[in-house]
N, C-alpha and C positions, 0 to 999 in steps of 0.2 A: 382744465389746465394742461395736460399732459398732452392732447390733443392739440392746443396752442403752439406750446413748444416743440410738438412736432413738423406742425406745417412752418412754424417760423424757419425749421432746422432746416425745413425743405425749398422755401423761399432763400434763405442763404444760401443751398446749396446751385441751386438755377440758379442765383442772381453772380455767386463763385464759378461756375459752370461758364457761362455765357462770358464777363469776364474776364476766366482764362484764356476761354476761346478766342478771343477778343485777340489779347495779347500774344496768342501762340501765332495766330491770324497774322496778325502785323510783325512777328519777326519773320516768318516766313517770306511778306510779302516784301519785306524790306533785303531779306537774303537774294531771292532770287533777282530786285533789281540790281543789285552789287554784283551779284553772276553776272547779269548782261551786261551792265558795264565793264566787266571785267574781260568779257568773250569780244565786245565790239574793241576796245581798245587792244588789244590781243589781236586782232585781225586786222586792225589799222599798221599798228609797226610790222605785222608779216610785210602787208602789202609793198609800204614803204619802205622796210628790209631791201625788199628785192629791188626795186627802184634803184636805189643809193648803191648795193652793191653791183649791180651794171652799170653804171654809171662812171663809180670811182673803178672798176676793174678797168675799163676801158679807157683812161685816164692813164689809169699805170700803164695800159700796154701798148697807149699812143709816147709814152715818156721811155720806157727802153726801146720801141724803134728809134726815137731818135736818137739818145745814145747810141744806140748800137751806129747808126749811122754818119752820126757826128764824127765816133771815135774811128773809124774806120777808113773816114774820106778828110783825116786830118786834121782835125780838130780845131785850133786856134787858129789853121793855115785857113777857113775857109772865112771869107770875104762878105759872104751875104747871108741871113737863115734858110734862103730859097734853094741852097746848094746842098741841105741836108735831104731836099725833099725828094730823091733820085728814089727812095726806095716806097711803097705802095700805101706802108702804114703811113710812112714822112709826108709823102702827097697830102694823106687823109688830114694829119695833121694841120699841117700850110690849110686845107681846105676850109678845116674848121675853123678857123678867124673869119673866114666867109661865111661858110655853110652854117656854120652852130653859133652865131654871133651870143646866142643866149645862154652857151656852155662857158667857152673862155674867154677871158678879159687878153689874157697875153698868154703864146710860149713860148720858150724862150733857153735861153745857153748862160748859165751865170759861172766867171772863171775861179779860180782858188782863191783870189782876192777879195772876189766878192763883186765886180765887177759885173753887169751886162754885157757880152760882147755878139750876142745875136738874139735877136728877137722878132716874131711875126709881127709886132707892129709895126705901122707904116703912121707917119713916119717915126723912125730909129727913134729914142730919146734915155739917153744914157744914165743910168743910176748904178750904186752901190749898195749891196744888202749883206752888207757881212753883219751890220747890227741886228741884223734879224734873226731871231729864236731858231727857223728851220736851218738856216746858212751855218749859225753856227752849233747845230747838234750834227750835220754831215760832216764839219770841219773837226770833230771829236768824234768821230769813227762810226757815227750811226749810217749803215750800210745798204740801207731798207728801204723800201718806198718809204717815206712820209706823208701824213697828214696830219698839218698844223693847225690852229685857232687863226680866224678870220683877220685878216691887217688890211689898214688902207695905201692900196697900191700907189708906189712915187712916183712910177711912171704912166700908169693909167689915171690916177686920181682918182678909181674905181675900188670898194670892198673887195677882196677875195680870198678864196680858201687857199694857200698855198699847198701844193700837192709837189712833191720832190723827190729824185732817187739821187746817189751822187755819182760824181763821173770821179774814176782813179783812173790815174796812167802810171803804168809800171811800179804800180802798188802805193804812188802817194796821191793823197786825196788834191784831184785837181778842178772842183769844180760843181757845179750840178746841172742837171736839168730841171727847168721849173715849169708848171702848168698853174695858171694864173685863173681858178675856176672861180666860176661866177656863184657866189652864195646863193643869189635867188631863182636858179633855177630850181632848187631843191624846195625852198617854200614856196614859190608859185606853184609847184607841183603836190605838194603838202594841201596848197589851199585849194584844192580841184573839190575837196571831201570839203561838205559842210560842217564845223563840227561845233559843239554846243556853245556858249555862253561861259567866257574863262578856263575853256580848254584848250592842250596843249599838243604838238607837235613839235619833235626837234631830234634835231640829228647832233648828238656831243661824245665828247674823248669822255675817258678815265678823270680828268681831271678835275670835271666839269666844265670844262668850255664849249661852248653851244656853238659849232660849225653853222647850222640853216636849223629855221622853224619858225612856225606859226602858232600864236595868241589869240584868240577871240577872232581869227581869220584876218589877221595882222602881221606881217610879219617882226619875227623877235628882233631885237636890238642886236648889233655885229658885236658889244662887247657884252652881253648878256652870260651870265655865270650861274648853275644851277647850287644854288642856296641848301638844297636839301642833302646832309652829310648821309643820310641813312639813305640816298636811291645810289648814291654813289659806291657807298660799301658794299651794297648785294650786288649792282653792276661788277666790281672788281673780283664777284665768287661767283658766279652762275652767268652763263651767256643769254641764259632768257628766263622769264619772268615777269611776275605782277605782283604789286604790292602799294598801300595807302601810302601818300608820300604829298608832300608841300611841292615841289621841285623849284619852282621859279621865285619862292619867296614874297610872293601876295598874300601871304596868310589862310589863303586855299587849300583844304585837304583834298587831293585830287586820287580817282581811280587810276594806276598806273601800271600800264605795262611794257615793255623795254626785250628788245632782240639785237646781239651783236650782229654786226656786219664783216662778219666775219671771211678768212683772216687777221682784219684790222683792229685795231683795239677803237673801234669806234661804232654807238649804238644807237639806235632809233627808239624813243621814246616816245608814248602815245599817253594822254591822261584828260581824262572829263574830270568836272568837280563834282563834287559829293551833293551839292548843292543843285545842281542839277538835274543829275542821276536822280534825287530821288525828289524830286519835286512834285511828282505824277503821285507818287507813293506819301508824300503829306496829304496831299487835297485826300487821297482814299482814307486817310488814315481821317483824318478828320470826321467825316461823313460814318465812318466804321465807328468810331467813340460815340458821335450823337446818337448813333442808334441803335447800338447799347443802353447809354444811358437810359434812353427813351424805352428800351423793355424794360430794365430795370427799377424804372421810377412806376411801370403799369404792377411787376412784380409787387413793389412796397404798397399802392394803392391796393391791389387784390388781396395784403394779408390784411391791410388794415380793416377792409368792407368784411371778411373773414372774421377777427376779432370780434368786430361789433356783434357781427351775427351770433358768434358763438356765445359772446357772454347776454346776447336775450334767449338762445335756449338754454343756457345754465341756470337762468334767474326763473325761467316756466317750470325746470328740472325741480329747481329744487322745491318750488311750489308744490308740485308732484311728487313730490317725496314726502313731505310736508303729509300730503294728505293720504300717501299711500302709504303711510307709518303710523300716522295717528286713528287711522279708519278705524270704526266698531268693528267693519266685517276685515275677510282670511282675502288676500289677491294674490294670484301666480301668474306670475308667465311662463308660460314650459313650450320648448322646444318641439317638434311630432317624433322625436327621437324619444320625448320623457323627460329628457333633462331638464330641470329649473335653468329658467334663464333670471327670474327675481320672484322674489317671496317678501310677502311681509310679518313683520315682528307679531302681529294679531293671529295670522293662520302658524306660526311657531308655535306662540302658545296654546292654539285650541289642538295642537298636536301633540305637546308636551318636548318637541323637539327644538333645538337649536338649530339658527342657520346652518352653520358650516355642516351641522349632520343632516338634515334636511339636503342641504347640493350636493352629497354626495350619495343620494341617493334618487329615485327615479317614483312617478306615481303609480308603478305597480308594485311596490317595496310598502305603500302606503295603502292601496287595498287589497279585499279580502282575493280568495285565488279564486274564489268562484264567479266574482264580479267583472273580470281584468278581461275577460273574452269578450261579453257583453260591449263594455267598454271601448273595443280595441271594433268592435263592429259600427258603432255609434258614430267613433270617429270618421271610419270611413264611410259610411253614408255621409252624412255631413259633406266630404270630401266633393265623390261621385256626383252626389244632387245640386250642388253647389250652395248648403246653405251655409249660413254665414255664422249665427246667433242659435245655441239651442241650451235650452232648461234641463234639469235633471238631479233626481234625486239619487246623490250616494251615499257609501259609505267609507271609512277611512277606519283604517286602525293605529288608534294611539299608542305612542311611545312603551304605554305599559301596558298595552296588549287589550285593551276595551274598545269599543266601538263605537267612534262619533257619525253618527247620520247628519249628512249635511246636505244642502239645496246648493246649487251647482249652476252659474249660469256661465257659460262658456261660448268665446270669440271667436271665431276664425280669424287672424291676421294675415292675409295673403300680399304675396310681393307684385310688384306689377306684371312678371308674365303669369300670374294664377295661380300660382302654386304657391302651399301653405306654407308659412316663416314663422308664425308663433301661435300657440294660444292663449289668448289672457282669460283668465277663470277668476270669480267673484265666488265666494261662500260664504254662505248661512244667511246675511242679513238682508233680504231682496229689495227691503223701502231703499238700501242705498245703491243696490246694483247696478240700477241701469246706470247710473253715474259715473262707479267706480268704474264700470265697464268700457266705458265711453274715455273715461284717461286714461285707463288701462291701451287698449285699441290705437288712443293718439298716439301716444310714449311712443310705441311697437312701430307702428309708421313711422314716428320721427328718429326713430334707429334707423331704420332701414332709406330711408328717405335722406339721413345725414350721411351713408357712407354713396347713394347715386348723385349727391349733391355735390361731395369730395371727387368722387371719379369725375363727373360731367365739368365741375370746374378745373381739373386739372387739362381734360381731354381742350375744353375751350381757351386755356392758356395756350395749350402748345399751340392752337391754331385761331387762333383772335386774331392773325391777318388774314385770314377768309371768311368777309361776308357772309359766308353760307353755314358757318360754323357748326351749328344747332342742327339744322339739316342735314347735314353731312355724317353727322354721328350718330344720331337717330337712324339713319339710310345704311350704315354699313351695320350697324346692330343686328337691323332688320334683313339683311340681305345674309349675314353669317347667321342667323337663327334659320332661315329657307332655306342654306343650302344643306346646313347638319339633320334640318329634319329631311327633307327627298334624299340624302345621300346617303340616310342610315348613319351617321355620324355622333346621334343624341346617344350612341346605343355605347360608344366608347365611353361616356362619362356618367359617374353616378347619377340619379336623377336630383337628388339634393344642388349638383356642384353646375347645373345648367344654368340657373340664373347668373353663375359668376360668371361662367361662359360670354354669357351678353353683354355682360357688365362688362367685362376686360375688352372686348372687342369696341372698346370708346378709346383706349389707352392707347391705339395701332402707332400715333403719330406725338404721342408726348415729346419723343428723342428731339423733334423739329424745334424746340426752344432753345437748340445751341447754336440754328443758324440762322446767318444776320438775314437779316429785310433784304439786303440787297441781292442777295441769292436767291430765296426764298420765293419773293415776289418780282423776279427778274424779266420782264416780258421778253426776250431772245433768248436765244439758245447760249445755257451752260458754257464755258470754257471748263478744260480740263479741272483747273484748280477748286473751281466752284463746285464743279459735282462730286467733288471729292469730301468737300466740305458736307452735302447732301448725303454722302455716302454714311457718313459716320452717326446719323438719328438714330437708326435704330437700337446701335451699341450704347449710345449715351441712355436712351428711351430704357433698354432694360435696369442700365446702372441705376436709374433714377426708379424705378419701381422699384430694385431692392432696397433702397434706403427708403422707400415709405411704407415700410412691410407693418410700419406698427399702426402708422395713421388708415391704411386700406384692409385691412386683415392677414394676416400672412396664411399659411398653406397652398389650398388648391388654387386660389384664386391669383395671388404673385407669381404661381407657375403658370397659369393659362392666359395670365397678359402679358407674363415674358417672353411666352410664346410664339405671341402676336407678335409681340412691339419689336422684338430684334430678329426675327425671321422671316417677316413680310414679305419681303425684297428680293428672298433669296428666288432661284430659277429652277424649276423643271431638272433642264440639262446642266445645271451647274455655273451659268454664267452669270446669278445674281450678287447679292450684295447683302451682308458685309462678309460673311464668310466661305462665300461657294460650296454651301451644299448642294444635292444634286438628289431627285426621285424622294424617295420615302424616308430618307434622312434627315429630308424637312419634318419641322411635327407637322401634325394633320391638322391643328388649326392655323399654322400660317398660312399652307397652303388652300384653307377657303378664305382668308382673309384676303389673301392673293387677290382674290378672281372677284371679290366683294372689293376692294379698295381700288384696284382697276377701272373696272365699271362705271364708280360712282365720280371717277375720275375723266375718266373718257368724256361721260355722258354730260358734267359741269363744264363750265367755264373757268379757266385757269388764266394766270397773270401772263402766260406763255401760248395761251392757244384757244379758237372758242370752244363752245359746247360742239358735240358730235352727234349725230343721233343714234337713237337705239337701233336703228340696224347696222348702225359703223359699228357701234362701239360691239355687237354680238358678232360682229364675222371679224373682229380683232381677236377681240377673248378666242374665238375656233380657230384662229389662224394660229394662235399660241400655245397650242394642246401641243403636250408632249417637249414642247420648247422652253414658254414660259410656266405654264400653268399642266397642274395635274390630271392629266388627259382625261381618266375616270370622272374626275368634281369639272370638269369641261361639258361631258357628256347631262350632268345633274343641271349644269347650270342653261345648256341649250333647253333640257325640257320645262324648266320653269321663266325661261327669260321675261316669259309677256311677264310673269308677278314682279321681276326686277323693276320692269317699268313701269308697272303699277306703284310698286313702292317709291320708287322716284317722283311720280305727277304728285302723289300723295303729301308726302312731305317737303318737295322742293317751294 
């Protein structure tokens, strides 16, 4: 039950894990394109900043030449506009009705009245513009160049942006000069830049009045008004900026960024829609949920096949329980340390002891002092010779101090690299021995066998999208067992705590269940963001072995696969990953796990590149010494390479 509820905890916690990941994934992904929308629109109005501001400066300083020149050679006395043009900019001016047909519609001399009384069109055609918004803000003292909202000219019949400074004589306002500019030189030029589907370009005042721009690569309507009250309020406090905003009132939230044109109170507005922008970022986002989902839903299948499993060895368990509590004869299973690992209620009684006093004590507590040497020699022949099954008569002393002689038939239980895990012992009744012996023996396997069952299924979770799965973890097992024995390496760890050793070295790549398929089994080369993604296995990979410290054993063995699992990566010289250690700061089993997961990497086939052979992948690993890999466990792993690839043919 407890075991249930732990991998359930654990399935929730990958299936939360992944998930998150998920979701922290896609706001990222959705951040950075709001960045780049934000930087391209941000580099569209610089552009066209500048544009507009040469444009219109040159504008002003074609309109006080001619002032200057108007007022100079007599003003109302002159007869033609051609008689302003004596001075070099005035020329340039008269030219450009020729030269720039595409800049100005008209320029022109408008008197106090409001009157035309000179103009570069040909021919003359007389109008009056006092009703006009620029005419009459000069006639009430505004002093300044202007630039006004787009009007359709009376005497061209043409849109244009009136651009104006005013003429005084002798300090009363008499007049103005007017340049008659062409609106659409400004969005033709606008629409040079491709720009997306419902976005926007536009040059506008304070007030929202749209001077020139482009729509959908359209140009905008001449009385088009920006709808959005909130681009206009940050326009009126900041001369440049970005911010979400509707502007033209299509119901669009558009990316917007906006730079005065300064002096002027007039600014250049850039905006993609949101709809857009992140269009690329839906399809990803899509494809990213299904395939979540899709670990997720392999997650709930592997607890459920989990489940089942468990509860058919619950229901053999208790069979065995069943019979190893009701048996005529005494069963133990004790530890090669002594300690009781299980005892039954019949060998209590033929001892006179209770469990709980019985597991706290050891079977040399329980025989005589003279026997215990004997004993202790027994076992290790057994050991030495390899035998498995041996008979024997002892003795035990009772609770209160008498001597029970009992027959003795004792198991060896060894784990799959040889070495002894329990012994199960039958006493007194031998007609039932062999039997009780033979469940006893199971049980022990089926412990030991249930926690390589837990590691091997977690380690083929993390990695159930590599074909080679089984292989692969069997292969570095074996390759981290060859390197600690030629390297002298067996000698740092107890000899009990070597088989966790092997055992954790399946756990290297757990951390890999937080990143998606589409990284993971990516056939090209990484982008930055992806192997960042990549980077972060082996931190999740540890987090995720301390929270199954109950379901895997805790102690030596969570230290030596956290070892593995979040240090792998790291470098030599310090350039690995996740935390940049460097030399002997790494522990000693990442760095053979190193040179063992390398290898076995090189030497496969991967979604990104094919197999290499064993002489590529051995002058990579030496080419790595001292860089990647720990120069010394470099040197172990060239004298044994041929067994590397022995072990590869072996099991691949």
């Amino acid at each position: 039950m407890r075991a249930n509820l732990i991998l359930a905890l654990f399935c929730l916690a990958v299936i939360a894990l992944s998930s998150t990941a998920l979701i922290v994934q896609l706001e990222l992904d959705r951040k950075r394109e709001i960045e780049s929308a934000y930087r391209r629109t941000e580099n569209m109005a610089r552009a066209f900043q500048e544009h507009s501001l040469r444009t219109i400066q040159n504008v002003h300083h074609i309109l006080n030449s001619l002032r200057d020149v108007y007022l100079k050679r007599g003003g109302l006395a002159m007869k033609s506009f051609s008689e302003v043009a004596n001075a070099s900019v005035a020329r340039y001016a008269v030219e450009s009705r020729r030269g720039q047909e595409s800049l100005f519609n008209l320029l022109g001399v408008i008197d106090g009245s409001g009157n035309l009384v000179l103009s570069s069109q040909v021919p003359f055609v007389s109008v009056n513009v006092r009703e006009r918004d620029y005419f009459k803000a000069h006639r009430e003292g505004w002093r300044d160049f202007l630039v006004s909202p787009p009007v359709l000219g009376t005497a061209t019949g043409k849109w244009f942006i009136p651009m104006s400074i005013p003429l005084f004589e002798e300090g009363d306002f008499g007049g103005l000069v007017l340049a008659s500019v062409n609106p659409f030189v400004f969005s033709d030029f606008y629409s040079r830049i491709s720009i997306g589907p419902g976005s926007v370009i536009a040059m506008v005042t304070l007030d929202g009045s749209v001077l020139a721009g482009v729509h959908d690569d359209r140009p905008l309507a001449m009385s088009q008004v920006i709808q959005d009250k909130k681009v206009l309020s940050v326009m009126s406090q900041i001369p440049n900026g970005s911010l979400m905003g509707d502007m033209i009132g299509d119901g669009n939230k558009r990316i917007l960024s906006f730079r005065q044109i300064y002096p002027y109170d007039i600014f250049i507005v850039a905006g993609e829609t949101e709809e857009y922008v992140l269009a690329d970022f839906h399809r990803r986002r899509t494809v990213m949920i299904w395939s979540v989902l899709s670990f997720n839903f392999l997650v709930i299948l592997f607890f459920i096949a989990f489940r089942a499993a468990k509860a058919r060895e619950e229901a053999t368990e208790e069979r065995f329980q069943s019979f190893f509590e009701q048996n005529s004869v005494g069963f133990s299973i004790t530890s090669p340390d002594g300690s009781w690992k299980h005892i039954n209620d019949k060998f209590c009684r033929m001892l006179g002891y209770d469990k709980s006093e019985l597991f706290s004590m050891t079977w040399r507590d329980i025989s005589p002092e003279e026997d215990r040497a004997q004993e202790v020699i027994r076992f290790w022949s057994m050991v030495e010779r390899g035998i498995t099954e041996s008979f024997s008569q002892k003795r035990y002393i009772r609770k209160d101090g008498s001597i029970l002689d009992v027959e003795v038939s004792t198991y060896l239980i060894r784990d799959k690299d040889g070495d002894v895990a329990y012994l199960a012992s039958s006493i007194q009744d031998i007609t039932e021995r062999l039997e009780s012996q033979r469940l006893l023996a199971q049980r022990a396997l089926e412990l030991e066998k249930h926690r390589e069952t837990i590691i091997n299924s977690m380690a083929i979770l993390a990695e159930y999208r590599d074909g080679d799965t089984g292989g692969h973890i069997q292969r570095t097992k074996a390759y981290v067992k060859l390197l600690l024995e030629r390297s002298g390496g067996e000698a740092l760890f107890p000899p009990e705590d070597l088989p966790l050793v092997w055992q954790s070295a399946a756990l290297h790549d757990i951390g890999k269940v937080a990143v998606p398929d589409s990284v993971l089994l990516k056939p090209g080369p990484l982008s930055k963001e992806e192997f960042d993604q990549i980077k972060i296995h082996p931190v999740v990979g540890g987090e995720v072995l301390a929270r199954t410290e109950g379901l895997l054993g805790g102690g030596a063995f969570i230290s030596y696969a956290r070892d593995i699992t979040e240090y792998h990566h790291e470098k030599w010289d310090g350039s690995g990953y996740p935390h940049g250690l460097r030399g002997t700061d790494i522990p000693f089993l990442a760095r053979v796990m190193a040179i063992a997961d390398v290898y076995d990497a090189l030497v496969s086939a991967r979604p990104y590149k094919m197999a290499f052979s064993h002489s590529k992948a051995v002058s990579i690993i030496e080419e790595g010494a001292g860089s990647h890999f720990d120069p010394d466990l470099v040197q172990v792993f060239l004298s044994c390479e041929r067994e590397f690839e022995a072990i590869y043919l072996h099991t691949s």
